[in-house]
C-alpha positions as CSV (number, residue, x, y, z in Angstrom):
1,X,13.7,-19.6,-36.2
2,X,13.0,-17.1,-33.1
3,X,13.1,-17.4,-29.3
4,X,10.0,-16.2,-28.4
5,X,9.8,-16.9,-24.3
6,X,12.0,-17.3,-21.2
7,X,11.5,-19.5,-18.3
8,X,14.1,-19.4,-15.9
9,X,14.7,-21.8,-13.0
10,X,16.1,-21.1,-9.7
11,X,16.4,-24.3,-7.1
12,X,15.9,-23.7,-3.4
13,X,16.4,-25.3,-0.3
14,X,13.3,-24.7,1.6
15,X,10.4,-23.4,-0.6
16,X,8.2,-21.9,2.2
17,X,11.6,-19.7,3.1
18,X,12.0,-18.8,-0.5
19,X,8.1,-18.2,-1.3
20,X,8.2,-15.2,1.6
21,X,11.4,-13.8,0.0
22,X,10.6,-13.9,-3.7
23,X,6.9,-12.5,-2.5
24,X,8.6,-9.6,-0.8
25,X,11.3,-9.3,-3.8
26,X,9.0,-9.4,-6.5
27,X,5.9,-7.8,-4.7
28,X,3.3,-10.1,-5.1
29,X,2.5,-14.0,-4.4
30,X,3.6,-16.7,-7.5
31,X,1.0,-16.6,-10.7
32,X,0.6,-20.4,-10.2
33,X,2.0,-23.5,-8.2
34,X,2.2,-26.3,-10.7
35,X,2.9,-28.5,-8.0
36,X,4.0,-28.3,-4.3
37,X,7.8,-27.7,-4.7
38,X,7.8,-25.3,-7.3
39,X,6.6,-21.7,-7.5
40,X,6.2,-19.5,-10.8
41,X,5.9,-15.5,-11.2
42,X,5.1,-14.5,-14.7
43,X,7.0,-11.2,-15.2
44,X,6.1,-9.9,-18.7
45,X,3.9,-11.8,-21.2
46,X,6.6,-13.9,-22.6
47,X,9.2,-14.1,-19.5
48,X,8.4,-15.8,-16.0
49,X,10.6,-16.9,-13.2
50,X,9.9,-20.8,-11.5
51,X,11.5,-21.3,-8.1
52,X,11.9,-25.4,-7.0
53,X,12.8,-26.9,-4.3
54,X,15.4,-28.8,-5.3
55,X,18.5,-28.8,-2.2
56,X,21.0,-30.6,-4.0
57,X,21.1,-27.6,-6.7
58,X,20.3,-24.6,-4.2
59,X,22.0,-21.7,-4.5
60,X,23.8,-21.9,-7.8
61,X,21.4,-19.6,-9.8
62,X,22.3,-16.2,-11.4
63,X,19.3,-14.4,-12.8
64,X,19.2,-10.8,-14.7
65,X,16.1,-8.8,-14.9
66,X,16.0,-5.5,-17.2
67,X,13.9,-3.1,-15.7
68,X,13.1,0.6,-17.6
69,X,14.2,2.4,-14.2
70,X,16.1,1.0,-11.7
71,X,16.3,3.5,-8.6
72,X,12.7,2.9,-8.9
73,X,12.8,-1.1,-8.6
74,X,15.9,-0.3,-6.1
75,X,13.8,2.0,-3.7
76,X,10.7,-0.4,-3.9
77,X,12.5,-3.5,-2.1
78,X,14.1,-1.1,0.4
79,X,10.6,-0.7,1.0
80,X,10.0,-4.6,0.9
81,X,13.0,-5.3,3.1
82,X,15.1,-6.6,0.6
83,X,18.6,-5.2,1.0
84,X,20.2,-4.0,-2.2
85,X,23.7,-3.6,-2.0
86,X,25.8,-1.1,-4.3
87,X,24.8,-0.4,-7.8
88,X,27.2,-1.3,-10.3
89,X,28.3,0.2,-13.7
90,X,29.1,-1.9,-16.2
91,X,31.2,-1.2,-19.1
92,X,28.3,-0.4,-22.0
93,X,27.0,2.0,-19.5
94,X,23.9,-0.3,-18.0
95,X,23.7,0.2,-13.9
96,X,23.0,-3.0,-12.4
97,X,21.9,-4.0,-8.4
98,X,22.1,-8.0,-7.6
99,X,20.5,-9.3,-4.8
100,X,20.9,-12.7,-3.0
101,X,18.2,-14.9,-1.8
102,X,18.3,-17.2,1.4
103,X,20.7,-20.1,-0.5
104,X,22.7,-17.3,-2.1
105,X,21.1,-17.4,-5.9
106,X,21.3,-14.2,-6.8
107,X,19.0,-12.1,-8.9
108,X,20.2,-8.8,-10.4
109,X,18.1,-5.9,-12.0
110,X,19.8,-3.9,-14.2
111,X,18.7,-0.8,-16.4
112,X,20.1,-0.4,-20.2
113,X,22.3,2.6,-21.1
């Protein structure tokens, strides 16, 4: 038996605050609103990202995203306005840059040896 998708969560406080962020992080509005507290950005065929609005969870998330070149993804939100802080090296070799959003979640992109 496989694992064949990812849908990762990642409660907010104040989903209007975190829809302008994660549209400026990810560099485009949600693929769909199933409803009106939750926001979903589908990032490759069989991986997406679903922000709630859920306050009494807020802030708590930790999210990796492997990307094939990270300066590139790194100089892109400079662009956007989303500060990057350092870039870290981790022991097998992979770089990796987190981020935090409004409530503190924070979402890290990272590039493999």
């Amino acid at each position: 038996m496989s694992m064949t998708h990812l849908f990762a969560g990642i409660p907010v406080s104040d989903l209007g605050v975190a829809l302008a962020w994660y549209d400026r992080l990810l560099g485009r509005p949600p693929t769909m609103r199933p409803h009106d507290k939750e926001a979903v950005w589908q990032l490759t065929d069989t991986a997406l990202i679903y922000v709630v609005e859920d306050p009494a969870r807020a802030g708590r998330s930790l999210v990796t995203v492997i990307v094939d070149d990270l300066d590139h993804w790194i100089a892109e939100l400079e662009q956007r306005g989303v500060s990057v802080g350092s870039v870290q090296r981790m022991g097998s070799g992979a770089r990796k840059a987190v981020v935090a959003d409004p409530d503190g979640n924070e979402v890290g992109f990272a590039q493999t040896g």
